[in-house]
N, C-alpha and C positions, 0 to 999 in steps of 0.2 A: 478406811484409814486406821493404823493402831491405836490404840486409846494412848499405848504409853509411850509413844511416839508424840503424841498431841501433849502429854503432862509434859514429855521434857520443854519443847517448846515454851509450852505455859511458864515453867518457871525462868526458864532463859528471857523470857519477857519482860518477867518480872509479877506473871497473874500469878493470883490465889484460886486453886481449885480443892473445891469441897463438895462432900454430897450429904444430905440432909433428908435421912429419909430417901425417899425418891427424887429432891429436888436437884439440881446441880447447881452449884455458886462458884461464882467468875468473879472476882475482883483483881482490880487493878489496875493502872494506866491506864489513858483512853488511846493513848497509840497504837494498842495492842487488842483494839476491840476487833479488829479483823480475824484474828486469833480467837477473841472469845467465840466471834459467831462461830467456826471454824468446829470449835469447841463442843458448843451447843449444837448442832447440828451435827455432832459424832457422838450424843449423849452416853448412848449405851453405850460403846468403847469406851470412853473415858470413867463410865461407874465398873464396866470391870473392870480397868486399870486402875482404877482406886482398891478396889477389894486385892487387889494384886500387890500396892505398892502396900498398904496396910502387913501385909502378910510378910513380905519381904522385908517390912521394918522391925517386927516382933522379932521375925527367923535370925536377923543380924545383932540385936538384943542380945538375945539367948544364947548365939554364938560368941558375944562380945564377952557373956556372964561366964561362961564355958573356959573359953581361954585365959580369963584373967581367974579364978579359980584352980589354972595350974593343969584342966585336964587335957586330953587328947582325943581324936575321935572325933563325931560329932555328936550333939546334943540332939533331945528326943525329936527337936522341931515341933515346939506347937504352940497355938493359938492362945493369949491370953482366956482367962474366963472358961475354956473347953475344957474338959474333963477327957480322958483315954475314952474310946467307945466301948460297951461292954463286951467281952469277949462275947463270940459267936456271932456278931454281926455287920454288916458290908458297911461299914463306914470309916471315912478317912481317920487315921488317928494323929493328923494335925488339928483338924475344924471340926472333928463329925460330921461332913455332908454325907450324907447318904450313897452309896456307890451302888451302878446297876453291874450285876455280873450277867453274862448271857445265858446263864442259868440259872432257873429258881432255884432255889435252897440251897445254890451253891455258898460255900463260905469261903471267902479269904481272910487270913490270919494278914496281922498289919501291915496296911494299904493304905495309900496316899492318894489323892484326888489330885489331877493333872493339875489343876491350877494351884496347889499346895506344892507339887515337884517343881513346878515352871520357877515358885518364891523361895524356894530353896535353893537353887542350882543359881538363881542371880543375887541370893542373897552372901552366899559361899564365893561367887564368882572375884577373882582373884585373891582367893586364901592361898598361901603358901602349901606346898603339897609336900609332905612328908614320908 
């Protein structure tokens, strides 16, 4: 099941979904504890659909910062706290995760990590197109 398929649900129910560390926390209504088991027992989907939704909220942020500053285009996209990765090496320059190329030593000049493109393209999803 998708994880963020399972958050919308959560909040159409009215749950609170968090993750603590490794833990996950459900609150809310007991009507909707069918949902939570649901939930819990799609842990991992649902902790990447957090790292998702998290990413997607900064990326809309940034865009929001963007647009009411007047500019055009779009903004660098990136993660609070992360720093650009140093030149010369395979990492996203939204998060810095690490990126494998199918060659050693190969280097790519800036590159996004699929789950960094995936919160940008929903975070952008229905921007006005110019």
């Amino acid at each position: 099941m998708d994880g963020l398929n399972l958050l919308a649900e959560a909040q159409a129910a009215g749950l609170r979904v968090e993750a603590q560390g490794e833990r996950l926390i459900v609150r809310g209504p007991r009507q909707a504890e069918p949902l939570a088991k649901r939930i819990i027992e799609h842990k991992n989907d649902v902790m990447q659909a957090l790292t998702v939704v998290i990413r997607i909220l900064a990326f809309r942020r940034q865009l929001a910062d963007w647009r009411s500053a007047g500019r055009h285009g779009w903004p660098l996209f990136a993660l609070p706290d992360v720093g650009c990765p140093p030149s010369g090496t395979r990492a996203c320059i939204s998060c810095a995760a690490l990126i494998l190329t199918a060659e050693p030593g190969h280097v790519i000049a800036r590159v996004r990590c699929i789950e960094c493109v995936e919160a940008i393209r929903l975070a952008i999803e229905g921007e006005p197109t110019s």
